[in-house]
ROLOZA-449125 format. One record per residue (C-alpha): residue number from 0; residue in three letters; chain; x, y, z. Coordinates in Angstrom, 2 decimals. Example, Ala and Ser with C-alpha at 12.3 -4.5 7.8 and 13.67 -1.06 7.14 Angstrom:
<site 0 "ALA" "A" <12.30 -4.50 7.80>>,
<site 1 "SER" "A" <13.67 -1.06 7.14>>,
***
This chain:
<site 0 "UNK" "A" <-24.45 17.40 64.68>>,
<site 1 "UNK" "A" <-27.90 15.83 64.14>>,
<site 2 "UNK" "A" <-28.39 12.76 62.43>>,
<site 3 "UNK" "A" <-29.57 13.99 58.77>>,
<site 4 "UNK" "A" <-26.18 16.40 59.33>>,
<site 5 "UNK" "A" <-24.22 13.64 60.29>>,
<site 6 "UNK" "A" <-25.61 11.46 57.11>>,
<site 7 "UNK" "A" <-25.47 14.30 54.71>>,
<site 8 "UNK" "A" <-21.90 15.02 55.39>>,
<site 9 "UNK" "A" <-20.79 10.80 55.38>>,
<site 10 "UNK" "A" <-22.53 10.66 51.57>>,
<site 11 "UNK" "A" <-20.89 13.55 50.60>>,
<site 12 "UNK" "A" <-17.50 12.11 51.82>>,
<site 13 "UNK" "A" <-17.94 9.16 50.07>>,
<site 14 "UNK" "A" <-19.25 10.57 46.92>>,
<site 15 "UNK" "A" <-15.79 12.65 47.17>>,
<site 16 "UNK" "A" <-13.90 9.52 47.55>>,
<site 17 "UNK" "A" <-15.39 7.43 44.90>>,
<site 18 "UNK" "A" <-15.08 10.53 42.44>>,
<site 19 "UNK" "A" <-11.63 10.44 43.64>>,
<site 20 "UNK" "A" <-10.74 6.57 43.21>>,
<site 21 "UNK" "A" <-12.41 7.30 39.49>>,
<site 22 "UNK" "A" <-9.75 10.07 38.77>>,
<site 23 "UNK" "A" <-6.87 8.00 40.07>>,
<site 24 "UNK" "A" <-7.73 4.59 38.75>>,
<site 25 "UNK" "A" <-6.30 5.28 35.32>>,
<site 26 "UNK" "A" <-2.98 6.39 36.74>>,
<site 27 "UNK" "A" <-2.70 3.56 38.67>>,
<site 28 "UNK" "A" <-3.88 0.18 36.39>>,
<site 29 "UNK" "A" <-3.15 -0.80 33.40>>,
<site 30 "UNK" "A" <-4.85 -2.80 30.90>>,
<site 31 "UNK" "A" <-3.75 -5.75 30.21>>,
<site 32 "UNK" "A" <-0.98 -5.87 27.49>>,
<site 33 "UNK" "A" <-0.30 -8.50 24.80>>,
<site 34 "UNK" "A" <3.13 -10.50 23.41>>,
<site 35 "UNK" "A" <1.21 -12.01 20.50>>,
<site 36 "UNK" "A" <3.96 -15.56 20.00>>,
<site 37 "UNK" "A" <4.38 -16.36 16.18>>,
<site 38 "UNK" "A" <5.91 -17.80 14.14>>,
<site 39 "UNK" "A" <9.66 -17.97 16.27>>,
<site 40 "UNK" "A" <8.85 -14.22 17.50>>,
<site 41 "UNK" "A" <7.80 -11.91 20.70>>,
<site 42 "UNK" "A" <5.77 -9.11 19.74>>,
<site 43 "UNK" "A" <6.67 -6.95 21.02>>,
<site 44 "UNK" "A" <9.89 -7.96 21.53>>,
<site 45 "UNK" "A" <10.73 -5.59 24.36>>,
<site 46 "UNK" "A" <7.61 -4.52 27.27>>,
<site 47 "UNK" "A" <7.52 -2.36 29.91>>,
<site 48 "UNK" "A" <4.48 -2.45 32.71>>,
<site 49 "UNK" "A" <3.92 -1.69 36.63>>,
<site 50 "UNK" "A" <3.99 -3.69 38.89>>,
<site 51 "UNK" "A" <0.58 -5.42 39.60>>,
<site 52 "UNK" "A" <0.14 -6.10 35.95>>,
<site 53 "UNK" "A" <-1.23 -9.26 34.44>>,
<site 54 "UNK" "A" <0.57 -9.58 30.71>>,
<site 55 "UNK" "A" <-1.21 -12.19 28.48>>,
<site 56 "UNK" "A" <1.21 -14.26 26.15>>,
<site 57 "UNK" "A" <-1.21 -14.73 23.27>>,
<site 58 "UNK" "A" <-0.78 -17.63 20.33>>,
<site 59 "UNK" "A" <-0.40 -16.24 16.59>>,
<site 60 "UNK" "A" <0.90 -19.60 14.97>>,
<site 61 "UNK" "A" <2.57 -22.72 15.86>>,
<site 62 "UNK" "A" <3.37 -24.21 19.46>>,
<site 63 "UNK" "A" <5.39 -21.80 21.79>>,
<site 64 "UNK" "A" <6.52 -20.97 25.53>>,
<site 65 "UNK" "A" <6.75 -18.35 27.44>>,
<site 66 "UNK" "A" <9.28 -19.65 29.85>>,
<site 67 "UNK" "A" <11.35 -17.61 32.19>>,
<site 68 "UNK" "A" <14.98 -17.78 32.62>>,
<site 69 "UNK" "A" <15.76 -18.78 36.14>>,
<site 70 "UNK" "A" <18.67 -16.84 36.48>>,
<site 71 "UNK" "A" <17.59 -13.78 34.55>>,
<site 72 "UNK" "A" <14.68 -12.82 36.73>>,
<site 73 "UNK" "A" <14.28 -10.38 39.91>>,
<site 74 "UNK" "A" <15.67 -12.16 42.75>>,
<site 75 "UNK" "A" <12.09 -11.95 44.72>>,
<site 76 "UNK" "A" <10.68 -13.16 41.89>>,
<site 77 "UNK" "A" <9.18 -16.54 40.84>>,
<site 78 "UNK" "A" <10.33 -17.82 37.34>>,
<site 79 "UNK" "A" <6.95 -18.59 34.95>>,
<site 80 "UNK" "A" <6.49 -21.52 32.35>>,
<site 81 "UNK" "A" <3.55 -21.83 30.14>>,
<site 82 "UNK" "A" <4.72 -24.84 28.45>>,
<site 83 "UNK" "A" <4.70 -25.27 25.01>>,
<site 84 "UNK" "A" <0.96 -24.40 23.86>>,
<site 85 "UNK" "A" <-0.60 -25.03 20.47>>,
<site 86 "UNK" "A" <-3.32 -22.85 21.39>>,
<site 87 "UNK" "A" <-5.28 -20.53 23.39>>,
<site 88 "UNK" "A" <-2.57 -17.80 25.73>>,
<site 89 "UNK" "A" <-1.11 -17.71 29.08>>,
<site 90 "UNK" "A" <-0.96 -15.21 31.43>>,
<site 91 "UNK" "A" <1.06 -13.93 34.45>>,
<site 92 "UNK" "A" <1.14 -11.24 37.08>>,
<site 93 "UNK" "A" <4.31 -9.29 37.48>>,
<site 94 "UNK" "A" <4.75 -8.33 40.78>>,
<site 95 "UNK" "A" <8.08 -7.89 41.35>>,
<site 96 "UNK" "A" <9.77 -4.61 39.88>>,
<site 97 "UNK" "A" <13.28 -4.88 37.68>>,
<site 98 "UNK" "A" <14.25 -6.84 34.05>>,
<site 99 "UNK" "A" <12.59 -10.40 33.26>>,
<site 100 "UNK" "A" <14.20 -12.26 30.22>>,
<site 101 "UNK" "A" <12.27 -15.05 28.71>>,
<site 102 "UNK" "A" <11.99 -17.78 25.71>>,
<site 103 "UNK" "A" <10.58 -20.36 23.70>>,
<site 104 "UNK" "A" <10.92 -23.87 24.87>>,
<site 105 "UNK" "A" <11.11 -25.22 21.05>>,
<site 106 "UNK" "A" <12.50 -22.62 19.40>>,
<site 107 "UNK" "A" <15.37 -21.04 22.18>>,
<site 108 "UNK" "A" <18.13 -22.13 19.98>>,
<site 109 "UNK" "A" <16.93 -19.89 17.38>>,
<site 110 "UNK" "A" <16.76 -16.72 19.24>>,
<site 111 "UNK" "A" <13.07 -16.77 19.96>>,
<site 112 "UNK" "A" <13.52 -14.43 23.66>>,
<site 113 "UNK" "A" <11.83 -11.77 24.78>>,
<site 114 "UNK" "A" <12.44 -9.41 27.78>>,
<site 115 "UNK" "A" <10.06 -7.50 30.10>>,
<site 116 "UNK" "A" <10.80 -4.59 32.32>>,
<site 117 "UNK" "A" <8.67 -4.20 35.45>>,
<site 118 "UNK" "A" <8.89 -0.84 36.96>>,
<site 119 "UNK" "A" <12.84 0.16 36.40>>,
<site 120 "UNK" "A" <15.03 -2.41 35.12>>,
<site 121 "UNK" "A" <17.31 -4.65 37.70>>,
<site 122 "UNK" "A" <18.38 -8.09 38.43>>,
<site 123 "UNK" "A" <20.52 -10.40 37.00>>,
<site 124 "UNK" "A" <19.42 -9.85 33.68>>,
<site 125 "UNK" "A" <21.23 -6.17 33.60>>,
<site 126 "UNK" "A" <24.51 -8.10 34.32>>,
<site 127 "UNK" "A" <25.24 -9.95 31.16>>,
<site 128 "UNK" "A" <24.23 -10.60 27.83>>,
<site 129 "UNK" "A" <21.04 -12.47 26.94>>,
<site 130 "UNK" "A" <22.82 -16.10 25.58>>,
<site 131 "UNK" "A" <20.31 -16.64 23.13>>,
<site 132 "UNK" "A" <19.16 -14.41 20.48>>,
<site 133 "UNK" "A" <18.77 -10.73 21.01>>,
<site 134 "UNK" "A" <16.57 -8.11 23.15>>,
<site 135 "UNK" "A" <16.47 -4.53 23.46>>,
<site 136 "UNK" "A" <18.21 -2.70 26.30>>,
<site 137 "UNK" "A" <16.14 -2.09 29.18>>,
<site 138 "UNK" "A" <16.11 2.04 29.41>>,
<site 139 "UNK" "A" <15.03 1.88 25.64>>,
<site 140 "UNK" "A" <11.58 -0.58 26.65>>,
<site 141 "UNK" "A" <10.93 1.93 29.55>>,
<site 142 "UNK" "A" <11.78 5.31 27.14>>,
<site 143 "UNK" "A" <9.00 3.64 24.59>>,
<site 144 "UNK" "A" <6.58 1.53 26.48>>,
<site 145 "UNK" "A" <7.20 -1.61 23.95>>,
<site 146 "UNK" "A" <9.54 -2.40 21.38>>,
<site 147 "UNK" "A" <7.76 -4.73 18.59>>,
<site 148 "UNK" "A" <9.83 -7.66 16.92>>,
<site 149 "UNK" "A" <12.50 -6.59 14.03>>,
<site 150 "UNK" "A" <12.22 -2.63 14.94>>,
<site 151 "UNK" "A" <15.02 -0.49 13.92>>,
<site 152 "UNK" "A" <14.80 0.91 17.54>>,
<site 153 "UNK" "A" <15.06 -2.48 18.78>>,
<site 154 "UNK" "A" <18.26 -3.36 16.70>>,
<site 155 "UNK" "A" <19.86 0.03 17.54>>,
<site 156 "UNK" "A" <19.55 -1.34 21.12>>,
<site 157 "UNK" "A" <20.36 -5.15 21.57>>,
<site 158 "UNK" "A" <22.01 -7.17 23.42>>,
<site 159 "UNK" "A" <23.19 -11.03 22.81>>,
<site 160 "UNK" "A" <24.93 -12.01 19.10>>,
<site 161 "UNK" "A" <21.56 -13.55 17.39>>,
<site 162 "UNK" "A" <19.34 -11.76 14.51>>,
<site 163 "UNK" "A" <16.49 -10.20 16.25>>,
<site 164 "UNK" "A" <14.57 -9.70 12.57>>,
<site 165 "UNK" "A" <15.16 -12.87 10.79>>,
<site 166 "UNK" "A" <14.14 -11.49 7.63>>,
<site 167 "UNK" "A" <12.28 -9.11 7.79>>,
<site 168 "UNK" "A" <13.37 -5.51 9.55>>,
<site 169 "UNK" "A" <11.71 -2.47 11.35>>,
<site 170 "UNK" "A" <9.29 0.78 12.59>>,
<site 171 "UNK" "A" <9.77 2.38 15.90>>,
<site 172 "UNK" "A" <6.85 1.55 17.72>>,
<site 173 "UNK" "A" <6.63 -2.40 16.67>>,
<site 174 "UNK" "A" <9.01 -4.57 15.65>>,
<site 175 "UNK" "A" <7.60 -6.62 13.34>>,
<site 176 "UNK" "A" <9.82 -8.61 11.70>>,
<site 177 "UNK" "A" <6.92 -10.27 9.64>>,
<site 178 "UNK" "A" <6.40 -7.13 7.80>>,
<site 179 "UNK" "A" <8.34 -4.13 7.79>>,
<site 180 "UNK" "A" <11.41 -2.58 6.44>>,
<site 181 "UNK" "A" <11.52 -4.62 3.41>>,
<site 182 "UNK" "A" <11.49 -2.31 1.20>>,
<site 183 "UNK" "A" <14.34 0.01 2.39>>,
<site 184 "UNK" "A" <17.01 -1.41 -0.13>>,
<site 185 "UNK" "A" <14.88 -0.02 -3.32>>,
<site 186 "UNK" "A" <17.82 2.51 -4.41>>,
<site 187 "UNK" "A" <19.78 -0.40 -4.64>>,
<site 188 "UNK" "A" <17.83 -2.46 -6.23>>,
<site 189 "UNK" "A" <17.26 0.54 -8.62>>,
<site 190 "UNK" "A" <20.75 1.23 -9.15>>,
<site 191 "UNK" "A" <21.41 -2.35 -10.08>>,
<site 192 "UNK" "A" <18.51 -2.76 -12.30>>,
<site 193 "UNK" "A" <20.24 0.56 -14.17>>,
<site 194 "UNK" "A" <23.33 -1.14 -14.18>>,
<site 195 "UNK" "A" <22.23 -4.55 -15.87>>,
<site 196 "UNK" "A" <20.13 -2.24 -18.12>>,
<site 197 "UNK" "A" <23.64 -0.62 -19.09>>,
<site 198 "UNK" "A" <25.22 -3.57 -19.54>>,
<site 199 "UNK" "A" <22.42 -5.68 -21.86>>,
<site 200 "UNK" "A" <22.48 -2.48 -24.13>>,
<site 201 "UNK" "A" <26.18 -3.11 -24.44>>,
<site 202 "UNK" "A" <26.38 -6.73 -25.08>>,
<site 203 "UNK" "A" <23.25 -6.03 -27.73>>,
<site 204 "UNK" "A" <25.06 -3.57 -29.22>>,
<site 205 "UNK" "A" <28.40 -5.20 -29.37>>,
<site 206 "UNK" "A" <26.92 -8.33 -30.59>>,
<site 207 "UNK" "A" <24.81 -6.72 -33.48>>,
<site 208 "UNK" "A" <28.32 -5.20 -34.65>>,
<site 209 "UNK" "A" <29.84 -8.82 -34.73>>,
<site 210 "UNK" "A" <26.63 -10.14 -36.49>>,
<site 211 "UNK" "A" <26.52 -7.55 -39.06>>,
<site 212 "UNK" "A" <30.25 -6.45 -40.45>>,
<site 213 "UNK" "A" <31.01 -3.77 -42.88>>,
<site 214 "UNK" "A" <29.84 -4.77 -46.18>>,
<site 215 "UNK" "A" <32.99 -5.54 -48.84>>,
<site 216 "UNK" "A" <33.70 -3.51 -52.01>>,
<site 217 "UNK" "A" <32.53 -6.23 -54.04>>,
<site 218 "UNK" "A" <29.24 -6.89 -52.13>>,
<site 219 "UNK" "A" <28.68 -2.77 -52.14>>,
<site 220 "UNK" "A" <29.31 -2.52 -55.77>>,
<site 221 "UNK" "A" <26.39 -5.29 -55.86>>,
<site 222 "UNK" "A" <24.26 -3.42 -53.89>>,
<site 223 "UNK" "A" <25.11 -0.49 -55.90>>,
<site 224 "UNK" "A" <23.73 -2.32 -58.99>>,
<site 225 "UNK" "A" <20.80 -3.43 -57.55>>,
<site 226 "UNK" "A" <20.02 0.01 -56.66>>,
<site 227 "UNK" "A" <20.21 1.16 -60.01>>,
<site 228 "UNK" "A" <18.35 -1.45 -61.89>>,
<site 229 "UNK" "A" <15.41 -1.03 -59.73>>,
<site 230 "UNK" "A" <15.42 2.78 -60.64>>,
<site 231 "UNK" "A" <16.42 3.89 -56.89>>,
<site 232 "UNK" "A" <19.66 6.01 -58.34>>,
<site 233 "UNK" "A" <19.80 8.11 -61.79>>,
<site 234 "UNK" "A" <22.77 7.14 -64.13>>,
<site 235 "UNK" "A" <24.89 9.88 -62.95>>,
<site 236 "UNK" "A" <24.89 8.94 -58.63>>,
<site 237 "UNK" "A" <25.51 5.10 -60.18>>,
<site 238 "UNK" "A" <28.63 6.48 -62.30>>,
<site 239 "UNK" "A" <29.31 8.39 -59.17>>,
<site 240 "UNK" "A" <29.21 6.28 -56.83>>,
<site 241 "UNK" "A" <31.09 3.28 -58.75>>,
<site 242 "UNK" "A" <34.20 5.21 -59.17>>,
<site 243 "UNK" "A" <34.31 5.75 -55.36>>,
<site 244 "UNK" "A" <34.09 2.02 -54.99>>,
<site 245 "UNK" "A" <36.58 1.32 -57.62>>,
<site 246 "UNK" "A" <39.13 4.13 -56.13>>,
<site 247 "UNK" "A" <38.65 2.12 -52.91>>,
<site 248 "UNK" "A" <39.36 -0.84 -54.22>>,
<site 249 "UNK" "A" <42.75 0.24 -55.56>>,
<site 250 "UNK" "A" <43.97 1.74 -52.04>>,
***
């Protein structure tokens, strides 16, 4: 093979793997994903990644961790600690595939835990609830990619006894608990409006009927006189109308 053979067919081998390393990059990395840390939230509450990936723990409001539990980690793996920050994020490679549980130094007795699955879930974390708060189950994070805070999907799939939307409720992709799924008690709310509605109309109603009783015969037979003197009623519906008083009277 000559040399401009011999160069020829090296370029064109390396223009065929560089062509190739651009198809399979995208399979293969993964940008680098966000838990935004707000106020006593994970968003999302529930991650899943590769292994290899850097995740970036982000600051919304207020001072947080992101602080491993020791004992709820892959065994190969090493726990992580950001500290409490007040600002800027913190960020961490997971290397080690199976289930990593984490929380908030100043706000763990409040529920404020998150979980990440590397590859397939495993590890200690699989073996018994989460003791603080609540976090989705493990093949739900890897069925949906992430699971944001206060979710439906995420409280269909918890584990632990704490709230995991402290006021505020659910969609499927994100589980924000800062906005969503207030709104999903409006039939309710409607119902009960209609009810009060109901009942005011009553109490008006049976109040106006206390206020105002039936006239007496002598106050009608006023009335009746007052009519006529202004001219309202002809002689005749006055005579009429007396007697009918005056037979009432007598019964």
């Amino acid at each position: 093979m000559t040399d401009y053979s011999r160069r020829q067919f090296l370029g064109a081998l390396g223009a065929g793997t560089v062509a190739s390393a651009g198809f399979t990059q995208p399979v293969a990395a993964q940008d680098t994903p966000v838990v935004e840390m707000g106020n006593d939230y994970f968003d999302p509450i529930g991650l899943h990644v590769e292994p290899g990936t850097t995740v970036r723990f982000e600051l919304a409001a207020g001072a947080h961790s992101a602080t491993a539990y020791e004992n709820r980690i892959p065994a190969d793996a090493s726990a992580f600690n950001s500290g409490t920050i007040s600002s800027g994020a913190f960020e961490y490679t997971f290397e080690q595939p199976g289930t990593y549980d984490y929380y908030c130094i100043p706000h763990k007795s409040i529920g404020m835990v998150g979980r990440i699955v590397v590859g397939s879930p495993g590890g200690p974390a699989e073996e018994r609830p989460i003791p603080d708060g609540d976090v989705p189950e493990s093949d739900a994070i890897v069925e949906q990619g992430a699971i944001a805070y206060g979710s439906s999907t995420g409280d269909g799939g918890t584990t632990g006894g704490g709230m995991m939307d402290p006021g505020m409720g659910s969609d499927p992709g994100m589980m924000n608990g800062r906005n969503g799924g207030r709104f999903g008690g409006l039939p309710f709310v409607g119902g009960a409006l209609a009810m009060l509605g109901l009942v005011g109309g009553f109490l008006y109603w049976a109040l106006g009927r206390g206020a105002a009783p039936p006239e007496s015969d002598d106050s009608a037979m006023e009335t009746l006189k007052r009519r006529y003197a202004r001219g309202d009623i002809d002689e005749a519906e006055f005579q009429r109308r007396r007697e009918r008083l005056l037979q009432n009277q007598e019964n």
